[in-house]
C-alpha positions as CSV (number, residue, x, y, z in Angstrom):
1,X,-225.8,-14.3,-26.1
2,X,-225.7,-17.3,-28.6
3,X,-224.1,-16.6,-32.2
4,X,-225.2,-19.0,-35.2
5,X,-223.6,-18.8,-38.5
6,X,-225.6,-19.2,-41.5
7,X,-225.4,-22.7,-43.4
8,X,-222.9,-23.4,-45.7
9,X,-222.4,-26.4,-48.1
10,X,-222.3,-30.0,-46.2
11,X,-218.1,-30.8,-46.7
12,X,-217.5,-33.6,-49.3
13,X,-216.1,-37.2,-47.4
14,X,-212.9,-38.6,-48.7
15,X,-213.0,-40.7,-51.5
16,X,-216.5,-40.1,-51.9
17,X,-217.9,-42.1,-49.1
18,X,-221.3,-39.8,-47.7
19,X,-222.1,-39.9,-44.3
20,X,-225.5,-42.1,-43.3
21,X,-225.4,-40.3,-39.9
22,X,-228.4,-37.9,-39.8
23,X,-228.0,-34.4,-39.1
24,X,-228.4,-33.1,-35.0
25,X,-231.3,-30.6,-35.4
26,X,-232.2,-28.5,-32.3
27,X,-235.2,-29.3,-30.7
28,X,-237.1,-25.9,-31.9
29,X,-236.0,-26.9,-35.5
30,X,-237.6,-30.5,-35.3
31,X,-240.8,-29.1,-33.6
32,X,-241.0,-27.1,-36.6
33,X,-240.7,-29.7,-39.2
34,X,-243.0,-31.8,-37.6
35,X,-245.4,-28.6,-37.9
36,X,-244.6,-28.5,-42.0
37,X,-244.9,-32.8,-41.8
38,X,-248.0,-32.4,-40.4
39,X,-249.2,-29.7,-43.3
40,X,-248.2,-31.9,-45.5
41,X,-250.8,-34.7,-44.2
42,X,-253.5,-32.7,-44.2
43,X,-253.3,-31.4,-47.8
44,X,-255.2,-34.2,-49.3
45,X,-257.3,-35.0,-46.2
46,X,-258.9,-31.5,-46.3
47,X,-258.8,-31.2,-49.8
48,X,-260.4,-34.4,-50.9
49,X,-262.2,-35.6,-47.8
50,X,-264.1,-38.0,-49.8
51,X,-261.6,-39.8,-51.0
52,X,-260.3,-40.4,-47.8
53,X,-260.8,-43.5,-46.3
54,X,-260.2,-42.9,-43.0
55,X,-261.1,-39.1,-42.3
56,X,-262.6,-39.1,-39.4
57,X,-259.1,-41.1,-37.8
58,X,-257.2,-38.7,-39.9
59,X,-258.5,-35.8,-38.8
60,X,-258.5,-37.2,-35.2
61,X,-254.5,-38.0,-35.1
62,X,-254.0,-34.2,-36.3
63,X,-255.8,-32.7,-34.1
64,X,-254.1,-34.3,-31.4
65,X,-250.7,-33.8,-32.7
66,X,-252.0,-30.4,-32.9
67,X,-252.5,-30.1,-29.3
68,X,-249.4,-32.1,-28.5
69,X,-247.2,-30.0,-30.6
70,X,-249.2,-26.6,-28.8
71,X,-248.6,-28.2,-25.7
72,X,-245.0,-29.3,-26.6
73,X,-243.5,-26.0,-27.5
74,X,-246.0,-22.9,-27.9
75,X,-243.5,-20.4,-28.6
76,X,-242.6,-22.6,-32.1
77,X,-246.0,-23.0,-32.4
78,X,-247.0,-19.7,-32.7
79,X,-244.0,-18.5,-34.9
80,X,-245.2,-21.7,-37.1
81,X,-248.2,-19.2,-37.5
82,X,-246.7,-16.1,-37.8
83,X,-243.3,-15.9,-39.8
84,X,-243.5,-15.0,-43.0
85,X,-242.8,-17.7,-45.5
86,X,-243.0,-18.5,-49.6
87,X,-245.9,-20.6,-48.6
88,X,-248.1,-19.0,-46.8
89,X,-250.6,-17.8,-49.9
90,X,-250.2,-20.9,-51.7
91,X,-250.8,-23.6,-49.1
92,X,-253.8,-20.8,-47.7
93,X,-256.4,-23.5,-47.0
94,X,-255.0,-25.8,-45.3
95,X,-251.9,-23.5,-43.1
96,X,-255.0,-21.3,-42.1
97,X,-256.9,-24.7,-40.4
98,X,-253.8,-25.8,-38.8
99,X,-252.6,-22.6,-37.2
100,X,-256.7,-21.8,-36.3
101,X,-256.3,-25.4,-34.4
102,X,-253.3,-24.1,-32.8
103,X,-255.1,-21.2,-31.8
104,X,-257.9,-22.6,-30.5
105,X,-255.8,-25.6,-28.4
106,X,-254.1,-22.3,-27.0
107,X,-257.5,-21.5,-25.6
108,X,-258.6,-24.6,-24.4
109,X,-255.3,-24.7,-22.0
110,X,-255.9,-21.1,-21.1
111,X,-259.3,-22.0,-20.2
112,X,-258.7,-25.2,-18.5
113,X,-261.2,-27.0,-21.3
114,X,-260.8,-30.6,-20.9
115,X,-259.2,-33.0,-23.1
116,X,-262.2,-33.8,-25.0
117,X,-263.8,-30.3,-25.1
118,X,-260.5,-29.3,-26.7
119,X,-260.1,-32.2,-29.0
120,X,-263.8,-30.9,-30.2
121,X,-262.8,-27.6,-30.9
122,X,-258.9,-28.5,-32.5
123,X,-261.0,-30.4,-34.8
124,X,-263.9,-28.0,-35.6
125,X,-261.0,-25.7,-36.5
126,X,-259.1,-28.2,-39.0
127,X,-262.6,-29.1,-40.7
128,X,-264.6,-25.6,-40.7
129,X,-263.5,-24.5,-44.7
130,X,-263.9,-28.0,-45.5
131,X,-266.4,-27.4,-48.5
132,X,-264.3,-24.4,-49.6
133,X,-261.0,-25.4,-49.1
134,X,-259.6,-25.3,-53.0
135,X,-261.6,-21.3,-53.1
136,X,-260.0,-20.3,-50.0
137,X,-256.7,-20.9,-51.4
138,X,-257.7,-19.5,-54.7
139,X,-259.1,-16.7,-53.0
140,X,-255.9,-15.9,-51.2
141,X,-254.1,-15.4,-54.6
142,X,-256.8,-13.4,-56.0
143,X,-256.8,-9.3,-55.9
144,X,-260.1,-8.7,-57.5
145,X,-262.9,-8.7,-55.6
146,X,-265.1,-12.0,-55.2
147,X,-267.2,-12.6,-57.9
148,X,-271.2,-13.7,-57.0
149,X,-270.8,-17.6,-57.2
150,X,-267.5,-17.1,-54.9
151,X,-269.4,-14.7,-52.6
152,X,-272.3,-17.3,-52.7
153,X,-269.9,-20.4,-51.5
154,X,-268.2,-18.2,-48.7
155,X,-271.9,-17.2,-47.4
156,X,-273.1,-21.0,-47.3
157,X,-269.9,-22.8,-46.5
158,X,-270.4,-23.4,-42.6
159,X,-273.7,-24.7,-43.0
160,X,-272.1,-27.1,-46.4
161,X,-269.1,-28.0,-43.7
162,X,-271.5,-29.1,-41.1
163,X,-273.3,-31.2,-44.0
164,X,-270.4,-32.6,-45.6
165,X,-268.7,-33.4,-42.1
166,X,-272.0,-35.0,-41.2
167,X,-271.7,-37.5,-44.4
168,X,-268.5,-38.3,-43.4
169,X,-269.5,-39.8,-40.6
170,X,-268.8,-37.2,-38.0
171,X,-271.0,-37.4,-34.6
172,X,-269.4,-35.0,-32.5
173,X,-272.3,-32.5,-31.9
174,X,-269.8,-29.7,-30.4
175,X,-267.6,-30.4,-33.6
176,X,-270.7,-29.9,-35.7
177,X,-272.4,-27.1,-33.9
178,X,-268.9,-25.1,-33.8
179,X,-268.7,-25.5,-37.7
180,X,-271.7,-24.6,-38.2
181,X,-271.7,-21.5,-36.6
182,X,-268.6,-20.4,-36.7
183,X,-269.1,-16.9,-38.4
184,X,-272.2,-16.4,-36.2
185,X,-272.2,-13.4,-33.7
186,X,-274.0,-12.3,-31.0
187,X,-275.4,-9.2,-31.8
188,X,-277.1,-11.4,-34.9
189,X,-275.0,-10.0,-37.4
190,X,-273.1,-13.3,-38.4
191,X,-274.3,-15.5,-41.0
192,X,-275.5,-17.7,-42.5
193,X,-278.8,-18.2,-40.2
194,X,-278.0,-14.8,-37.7
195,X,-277.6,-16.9,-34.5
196,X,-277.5,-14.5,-31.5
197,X,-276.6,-16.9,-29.2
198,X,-274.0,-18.9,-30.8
199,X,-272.2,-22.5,-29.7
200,X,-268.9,-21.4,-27.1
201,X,-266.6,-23.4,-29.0
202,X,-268.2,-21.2,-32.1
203,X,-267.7,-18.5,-30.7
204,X,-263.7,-18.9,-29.7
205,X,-263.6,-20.5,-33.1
206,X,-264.9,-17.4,-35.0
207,X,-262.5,-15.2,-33.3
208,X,-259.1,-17.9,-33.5
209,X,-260.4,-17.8,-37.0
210,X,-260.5,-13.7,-38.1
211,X,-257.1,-13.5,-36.2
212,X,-255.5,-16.2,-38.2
213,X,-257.0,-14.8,-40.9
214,X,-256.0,-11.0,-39.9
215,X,-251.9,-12.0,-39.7
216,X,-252.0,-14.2,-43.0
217,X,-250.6,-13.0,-46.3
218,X,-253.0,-12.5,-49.5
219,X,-251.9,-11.7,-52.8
220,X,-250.7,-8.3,-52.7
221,X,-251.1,-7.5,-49.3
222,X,-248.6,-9.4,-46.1
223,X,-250.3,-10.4,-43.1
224,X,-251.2,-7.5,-40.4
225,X,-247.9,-7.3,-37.7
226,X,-249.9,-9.0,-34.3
227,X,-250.4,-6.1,-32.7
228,X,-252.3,-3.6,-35.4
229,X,-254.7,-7.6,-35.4
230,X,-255.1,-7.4,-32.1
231,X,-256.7,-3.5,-32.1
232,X,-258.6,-4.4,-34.8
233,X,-259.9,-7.5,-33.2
234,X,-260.5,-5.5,-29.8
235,X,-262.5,-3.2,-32.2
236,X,-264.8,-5.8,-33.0
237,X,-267.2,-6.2,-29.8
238,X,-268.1,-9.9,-30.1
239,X,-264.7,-10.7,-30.2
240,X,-264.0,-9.6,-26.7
241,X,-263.8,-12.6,-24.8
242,X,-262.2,-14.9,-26.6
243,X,-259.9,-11.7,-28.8
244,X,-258.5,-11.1,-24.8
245,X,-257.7,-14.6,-24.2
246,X,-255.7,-15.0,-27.6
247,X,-253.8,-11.5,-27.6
248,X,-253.1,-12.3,-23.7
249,X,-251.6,-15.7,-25.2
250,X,-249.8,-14.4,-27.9
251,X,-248.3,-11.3,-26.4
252,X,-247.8,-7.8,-27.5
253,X,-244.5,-9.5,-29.7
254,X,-245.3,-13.0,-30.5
255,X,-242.6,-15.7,-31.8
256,X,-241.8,-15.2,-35.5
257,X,-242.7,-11.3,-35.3
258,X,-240.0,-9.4,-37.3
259,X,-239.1,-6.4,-35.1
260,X,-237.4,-3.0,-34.4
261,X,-234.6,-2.6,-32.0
262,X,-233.7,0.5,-30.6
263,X,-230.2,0.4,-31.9
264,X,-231.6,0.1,-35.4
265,X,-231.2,-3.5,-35.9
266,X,-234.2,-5.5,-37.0
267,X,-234.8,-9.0,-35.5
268,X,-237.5,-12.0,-35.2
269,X,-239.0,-12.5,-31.8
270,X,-238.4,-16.3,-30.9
271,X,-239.2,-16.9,-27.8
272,X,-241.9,-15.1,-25.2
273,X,-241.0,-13.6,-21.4
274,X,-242.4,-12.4,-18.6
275,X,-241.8,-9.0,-19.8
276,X,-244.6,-8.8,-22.7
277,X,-242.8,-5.9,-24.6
278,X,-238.9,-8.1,-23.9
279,X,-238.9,-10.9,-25.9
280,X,-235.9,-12.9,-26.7
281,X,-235.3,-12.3,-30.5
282,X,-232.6,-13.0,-33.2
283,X,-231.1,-10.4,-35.0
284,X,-231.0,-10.8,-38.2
285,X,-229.8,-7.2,-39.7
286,X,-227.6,-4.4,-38.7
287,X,-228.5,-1.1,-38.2
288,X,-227.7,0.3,-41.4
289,X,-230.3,-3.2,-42.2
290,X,-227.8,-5.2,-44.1
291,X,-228.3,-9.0,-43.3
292,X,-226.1,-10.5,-40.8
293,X,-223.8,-13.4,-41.9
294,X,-223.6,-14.5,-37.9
295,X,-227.0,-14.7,-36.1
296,X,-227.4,-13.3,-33.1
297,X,-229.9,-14.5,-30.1
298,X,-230.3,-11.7,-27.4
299,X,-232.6,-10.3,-24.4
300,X,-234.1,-7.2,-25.3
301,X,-234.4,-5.7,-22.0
302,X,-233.2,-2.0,-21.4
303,X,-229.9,-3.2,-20.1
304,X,-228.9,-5.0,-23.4
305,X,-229.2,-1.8,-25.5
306,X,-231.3,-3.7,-27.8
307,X,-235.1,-2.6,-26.6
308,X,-237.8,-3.5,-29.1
309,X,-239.7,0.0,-29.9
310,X,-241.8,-1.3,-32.3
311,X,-242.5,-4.1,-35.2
312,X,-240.7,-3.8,-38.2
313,X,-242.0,-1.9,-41.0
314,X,-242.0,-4.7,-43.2
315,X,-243.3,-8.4,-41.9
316,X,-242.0,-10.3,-44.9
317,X,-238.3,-9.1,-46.1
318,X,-236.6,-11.7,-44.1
319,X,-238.4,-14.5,-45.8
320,X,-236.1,-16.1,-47.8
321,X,-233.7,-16.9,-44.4
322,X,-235.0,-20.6,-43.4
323,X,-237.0,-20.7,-39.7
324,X,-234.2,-23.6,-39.4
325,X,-231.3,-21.2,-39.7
326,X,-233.6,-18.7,-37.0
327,X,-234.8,-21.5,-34.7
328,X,-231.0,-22.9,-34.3
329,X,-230.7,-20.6,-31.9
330,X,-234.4,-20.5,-30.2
């Protein structure tokens, strides 16, 4: 068991000298701030994609740090996706694309895709709100309904992705094709052209996408706890394939999942085991749900007295503790 104590103030130095030596950060804590880094660079790149010189490289470097950071660590990955944080409805737009590529690099090594197949479909999922990706964001803070011009943009955007992508230069034909029909379906249902046969990368794409979508926050409403996403997504019959590859992935308690312990404690999942339903978690409140000054990394197997029965009621009330102070210990 590994105990962490919550940051306090850095000590003063004598006589006011500060120390130039930077701080030791555990590897799951720099993995994570090279996930908010990268954020950061793609704020203006999807935002503004014309006024980016070098998109297409742009985009290409993220996607493969995307993979490399997937590949890197998945578990951080994936709580990068699902803890809940301050951010999460403002920075919609572009959070959404990056944790969508992460998704859908997670496929590509589950399915063995190759390098380039997955580099295609990293990218598709980094550029696929790209005409829409100031009313996503807007959207995501808004509780009344869509209005018609909204509902209009959401209805044409793939097909005004694929067009602005293509005036950007991009030649990628599986990039394209998966952008373009990434809400198709193949029952016909999708839209915008009812496709009934739709692209393979669109189709993994479509369902990384209403997953991400699924665990998000909105205004008013947190994201849905990973398993009550994953029935709905196994409720949606095109989603089959690709829903079973990501919830396999994932797991029934996926990193940054804020749980229920059978002792009453509540802690974050932080890392995944071979036991789907015994994750390795931090506890982060007592049982009587006071917050713990000390935090606690433990097994959760039947032995430790500390079984997970459940997610906890509430997927946000621990977000004002920093991932660092959490991933310390992961």
């Amino acid at each position: 068991m590994q105990v962490a104590t919550m940051p306090s103030p850095a000590p003063s130095h004598p006589h006011g000298a500060a120390s130039h030596d930077p701080p030791v950060l555990a590897p799951a804590v720099q993995n994570w701030a090279h996930w908010q880094t990268l954020a950061d660079a793609l704020d203006p790149t999807l935002h503004t994609p014309q006024a980016c010189p070098r998109f297409l490289e742009d985009i290409c470097v993220a996607a493969r740090q995307v993979m490399q950071l997937t590949r890197a660590d998945p578990d951080i990955a994936i709580f990068h996706m699902v803890y809940a944080t301050d951010d999460k409805v403002h920075r919609y737009s572009v959070l959404h694309a990056m944790h969508v590529a992460m998704l859908m690099a997670l496929v590509g090594l589950r399915k063995d895709w190759v390098d380039a197949r997955a580099l295609s479909g990293v990218q598709a999922a980094l550029t696929m709100n790209v005409s829409v990706t100031a009313l996503q964001t807007q959207l995501a803070l808004q509780a009344s309904p869509l209005d018609d011009a909204q509902q209009a943009a959401i209805q044409a955007h793939p097909l005004a992705s694929w067009q602005q992508l293509r005036q950007l230069g991009v030649t990628d034909e599986d990039w394209l094709t998966a952008v373009a029909q990434h809400h198709e379906q193949a029952d016909g249902s999708g839209y915008p052209q009812g496709i009934s046969q739709p692209h393979q990368l669109a189709d993994a794409l479509r369902t990384c996408d209403v997953f991400g979508a699924k665990v998000s926050p909105r205004a008013g409403r947190t994201g849905l706890p990973t398993p009550r996403a994953a029935a709905e997504i196994f409720r949606q019959r095109s989603a089959g394939y690709y829903g079973a590859t990501i919830i396999r992935e994932l797991g029934l308690y996926p990193p940054g999942c804020l749980v229920a312990l059978e002792n009453g404690e509540q802690a974050v999942v932080i890392r995944r085991a071979v036991d789907p339903g015994a994750p390795d978690v931090v506890v982060l409140s007592d049982c009587e749900g006071q917050a713990l000054t000390e935090l606690v990394r433990c097994r959760t197997t039947r032995a430790s007295g500390r079984r997970v029965v459940g997610t906890a009621a509430r997927q946000d009330w621990a977000r004002h503790l920093p991932a660092s102070a959490i991933l310390m210990l992961a």
